[in-house]
N, C-alpha and C positions, 0 to 999 in steps of 0.2 A: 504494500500500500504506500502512495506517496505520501511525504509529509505535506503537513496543510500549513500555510503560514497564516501570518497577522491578516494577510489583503481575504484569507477565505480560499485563496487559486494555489492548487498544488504547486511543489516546487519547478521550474523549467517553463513556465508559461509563457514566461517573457514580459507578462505585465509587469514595471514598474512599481517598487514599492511606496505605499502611500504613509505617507506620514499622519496620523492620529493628532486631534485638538488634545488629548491627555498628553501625549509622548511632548508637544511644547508647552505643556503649560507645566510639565515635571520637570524639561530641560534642565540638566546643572552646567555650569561653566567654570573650569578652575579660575580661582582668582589670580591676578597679575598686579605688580604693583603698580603700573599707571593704567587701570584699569578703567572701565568706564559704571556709572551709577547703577548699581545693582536691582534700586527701585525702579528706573526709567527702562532697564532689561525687561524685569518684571511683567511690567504694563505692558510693554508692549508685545510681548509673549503672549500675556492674557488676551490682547485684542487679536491676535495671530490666528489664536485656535480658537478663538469664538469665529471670525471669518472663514477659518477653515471650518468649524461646524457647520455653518451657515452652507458653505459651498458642498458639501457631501450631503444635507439634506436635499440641498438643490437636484443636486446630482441622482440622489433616490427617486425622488420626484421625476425627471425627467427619464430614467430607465424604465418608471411605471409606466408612462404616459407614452412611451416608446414601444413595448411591451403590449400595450390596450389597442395603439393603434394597426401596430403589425396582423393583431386578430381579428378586427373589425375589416382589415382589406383581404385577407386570408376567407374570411365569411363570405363577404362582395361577392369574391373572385370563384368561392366553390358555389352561390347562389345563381352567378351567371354563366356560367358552364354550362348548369343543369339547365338552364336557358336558352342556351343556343344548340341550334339543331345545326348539323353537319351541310355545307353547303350543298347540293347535288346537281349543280350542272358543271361542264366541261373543266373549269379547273382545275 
């Protein structure tokens, strides 16, 4: 059996690993001594992965809606089939 990772798709699929709103809003950073504000890191990590929540609901959203319409022209498409009668002249 293959291993399953973080994304849900076996390993070798080729899709790109997605980075998680938790994995930056856990981010650690070793400190440095001319470093930069650890609270303005902070925030804006915070708004990081609220964006990136935001964008992967989106994202579910639109695979639904992608998903509904592929069946509804799938439906069409076996509704008009059973619709058309095979031409019979010389063609």
């Amino acid at each position: 059996m293959a291993q399953v990772y973080r994304s849900g798709q076996p390993y070798g699929t080729g899709l790109p690993h997605r980075t998680t709103p938790h994995e930056v809003r856990n981010r650690e950073f070793s400190p440095r001594r001319r470093g930069v504000d650890s609270d303005e890191v902070r925030e804006f990590l915070t708004d990081l992965a609220d964006e990136l929540a935001d964008l992967y609901r989106q994202l579910s959203l639109l695979d639904q809606e992608n998903e509904r319409l592929k069946r509804a022209l799938r439906d069409w498409q076996t509704l008009h089939a059973r619709e058309c009668r095979p031409n019979r002249g010389h063609w």
